[in-house]
KOLNUTI-810919 format. One record per residue (C-alpha): x, y, z; residue in three letters. Coordinates in Angstrom, 1 decimal. Last residue first. Layout:
N
    east   north      up    r
       X       Y       Z  ALA
...
END
This chain:
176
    east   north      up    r
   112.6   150.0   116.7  UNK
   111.6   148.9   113.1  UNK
   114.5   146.3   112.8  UNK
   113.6   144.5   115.5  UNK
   109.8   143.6   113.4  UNK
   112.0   143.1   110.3  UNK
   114.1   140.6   112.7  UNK
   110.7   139.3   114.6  UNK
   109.3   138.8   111.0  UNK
   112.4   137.1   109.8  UNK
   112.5   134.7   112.8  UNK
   109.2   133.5   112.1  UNK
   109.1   133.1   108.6  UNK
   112.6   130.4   109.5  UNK
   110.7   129.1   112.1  UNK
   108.0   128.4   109.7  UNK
   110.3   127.0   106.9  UNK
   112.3   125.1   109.3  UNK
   109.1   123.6   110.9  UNK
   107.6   122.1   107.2  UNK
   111.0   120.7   106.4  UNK
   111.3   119.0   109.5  UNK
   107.6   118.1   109.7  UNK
   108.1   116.2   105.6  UNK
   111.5   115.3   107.2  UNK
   110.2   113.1   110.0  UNK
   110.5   109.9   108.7  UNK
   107.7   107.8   106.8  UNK
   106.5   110.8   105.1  UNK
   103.6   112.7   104.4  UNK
   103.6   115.1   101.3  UNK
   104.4   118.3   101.9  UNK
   102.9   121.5   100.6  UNK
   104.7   125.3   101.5  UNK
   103.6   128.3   102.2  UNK
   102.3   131.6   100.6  UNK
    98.4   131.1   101.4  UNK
    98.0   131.2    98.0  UNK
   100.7   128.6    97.4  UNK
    99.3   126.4   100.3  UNK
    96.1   126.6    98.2  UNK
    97.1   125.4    95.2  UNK
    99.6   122.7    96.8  UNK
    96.5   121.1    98.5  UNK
    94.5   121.6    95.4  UNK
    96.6   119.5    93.7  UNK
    97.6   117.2    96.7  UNK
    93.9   115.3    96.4  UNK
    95.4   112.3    98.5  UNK
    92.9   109.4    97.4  UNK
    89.7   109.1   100.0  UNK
    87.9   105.6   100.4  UNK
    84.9   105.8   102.1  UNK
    83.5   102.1   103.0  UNK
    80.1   102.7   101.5  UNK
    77.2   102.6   103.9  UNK
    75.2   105.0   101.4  UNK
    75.6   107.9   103.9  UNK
    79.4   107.3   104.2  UNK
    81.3   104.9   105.6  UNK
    84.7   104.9   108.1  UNK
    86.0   101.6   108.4  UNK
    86.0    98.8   111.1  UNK
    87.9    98.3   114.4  UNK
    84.8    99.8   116.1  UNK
    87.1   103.5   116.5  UNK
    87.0   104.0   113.0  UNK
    90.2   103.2   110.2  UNK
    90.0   105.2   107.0  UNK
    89.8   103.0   103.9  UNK
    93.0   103.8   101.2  UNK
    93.9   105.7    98.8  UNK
    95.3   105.2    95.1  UNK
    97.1   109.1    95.2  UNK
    98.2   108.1    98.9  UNK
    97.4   109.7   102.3  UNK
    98.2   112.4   104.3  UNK
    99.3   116.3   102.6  UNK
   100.8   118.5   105.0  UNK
    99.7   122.0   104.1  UNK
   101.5   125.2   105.0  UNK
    98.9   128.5   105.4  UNK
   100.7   131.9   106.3  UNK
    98.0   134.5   107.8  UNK
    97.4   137.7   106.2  UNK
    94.0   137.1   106.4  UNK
    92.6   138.0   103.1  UNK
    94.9   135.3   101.3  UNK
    93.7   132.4   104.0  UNK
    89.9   133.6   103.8  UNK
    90.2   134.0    99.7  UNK
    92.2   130.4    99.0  UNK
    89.7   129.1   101.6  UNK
    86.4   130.3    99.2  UNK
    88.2   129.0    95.9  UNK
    88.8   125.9    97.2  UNK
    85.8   124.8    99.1  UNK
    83.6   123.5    96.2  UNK
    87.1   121.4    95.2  UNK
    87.3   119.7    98.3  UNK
    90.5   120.3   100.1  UNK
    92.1   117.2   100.4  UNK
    94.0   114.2   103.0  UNK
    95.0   116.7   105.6  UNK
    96.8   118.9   108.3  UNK
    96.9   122.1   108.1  UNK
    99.7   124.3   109.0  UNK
    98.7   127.4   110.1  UNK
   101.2   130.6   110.6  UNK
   101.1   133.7   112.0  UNK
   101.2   137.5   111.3  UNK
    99.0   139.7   113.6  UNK
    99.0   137.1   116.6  UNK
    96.9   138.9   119.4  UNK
    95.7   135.8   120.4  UNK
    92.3   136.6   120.1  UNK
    93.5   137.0   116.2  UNK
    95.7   133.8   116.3  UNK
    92.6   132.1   117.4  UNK
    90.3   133.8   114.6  UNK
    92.4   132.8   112.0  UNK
    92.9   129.3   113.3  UNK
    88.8   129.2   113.1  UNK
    88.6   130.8   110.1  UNK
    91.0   127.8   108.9  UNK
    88.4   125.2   109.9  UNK
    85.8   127.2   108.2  UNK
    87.2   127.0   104.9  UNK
    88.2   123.4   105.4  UNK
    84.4   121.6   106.0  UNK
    85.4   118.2   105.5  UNK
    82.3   116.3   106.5  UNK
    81.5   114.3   109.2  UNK
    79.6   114.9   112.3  UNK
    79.9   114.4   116.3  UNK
    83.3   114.0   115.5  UNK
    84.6   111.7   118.3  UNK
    84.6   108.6   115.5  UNK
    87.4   110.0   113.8  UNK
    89.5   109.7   117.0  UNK
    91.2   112.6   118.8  UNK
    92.0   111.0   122.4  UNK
    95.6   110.1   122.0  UNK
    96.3   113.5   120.9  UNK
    95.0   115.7   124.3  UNK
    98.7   115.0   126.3  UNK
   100.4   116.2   123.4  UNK
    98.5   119.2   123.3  UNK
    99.1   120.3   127.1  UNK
   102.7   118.8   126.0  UNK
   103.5   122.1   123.8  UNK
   102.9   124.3   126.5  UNK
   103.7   127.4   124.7  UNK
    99.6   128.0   124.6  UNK
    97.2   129.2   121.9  UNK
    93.7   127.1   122.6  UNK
    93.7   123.4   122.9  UNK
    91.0   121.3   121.2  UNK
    89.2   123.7   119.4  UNK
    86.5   122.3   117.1  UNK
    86.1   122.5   113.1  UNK
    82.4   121.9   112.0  UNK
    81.9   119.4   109.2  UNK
    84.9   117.5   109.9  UNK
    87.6   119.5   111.9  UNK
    90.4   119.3   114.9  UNK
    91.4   122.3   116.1  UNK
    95.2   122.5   117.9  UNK
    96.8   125.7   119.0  UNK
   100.7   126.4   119.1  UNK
   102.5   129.5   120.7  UNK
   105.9   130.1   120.1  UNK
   109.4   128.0   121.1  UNK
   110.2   124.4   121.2  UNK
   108.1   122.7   117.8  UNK
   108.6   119.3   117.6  UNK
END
């Protein structure tokens, strides 16, 4: 949804992986979404901290000195959330979180038509964790969203970074 600005896309399980770099071509990522399947990872894991380094470090390259990430996800584990809470709050960088799944949760569909499992063989079946989610959105001074059937959990989400966005360029206009 988003019209104006640069947007990346990394995808992440153990190791986090760039799929497009910064571009304003927002259908270059489009066009790349119908591909990203769990089983593509060529190793699970939810390895958050790192994944955000990496959206650190693209807005970096990119020049970006104030940006935003939204991240998109079922939890942060708990041995990660003290370590991502210090990356995002070092960085500068806005983190927004939008929360997928439900607090009973559910088996995560794989490419055979079967479920995800874990080393045991165990169907994995991960319950939203939004705790943590809103704890670290807070320290990365954004916001937490739930998903949604409709489109106001993105809505909301976009307003508040567009919003960020056009204050920055307004303090940024001011200065001059």
């Amino acid at each position: 949804q988003r019209v104006d600005g640069q947007t990346a896309l990394i995808v992440y399980a153990a190791e986090p992986y760039v799929v497009t770099p910064l571009t304003n071509d927002v259908t270059t990522i489009e066009s790349q979404l119908p591909a990203l399947k769990t089983n593509i990872m060529p190793s699970q894991g939810s390895s958050t901290a790192i994944a955000i380094e990496k959206g650190i470090g693209l807005l970096k390259q990119g020049g970006v000195a104030s940006g935003d990430i939204l991240l998109v996800t079922d939890g942060v584990p708990l041995r990660e959330l003290e370590p991502t809470k210090k990356i995002i709050t070092d960085s500068g960088i806005r983190l927004s979180i939008l929360g997928v799944g439900t607090a009973e949760g559910a088996p995560i569909p794989d490419a055979s038509g079967g479920f995800v499992k874990d080393v045991s063989g165990n169907i994995v079946v991960q319950p939203l964790q939004s705790d943590g989610m809103r704890e670290l959105a807070s320290a990365g001074n954004g916001l937490y969203h739930s998903v949604r059937v409709d489109d106001k959990d993105i809505t909301m989400l976009l307003t508040s970074i567009e919003n960020e966005l056009g204050r920055r360029d307004t303090i940024t206009a001011d200065r001059f």
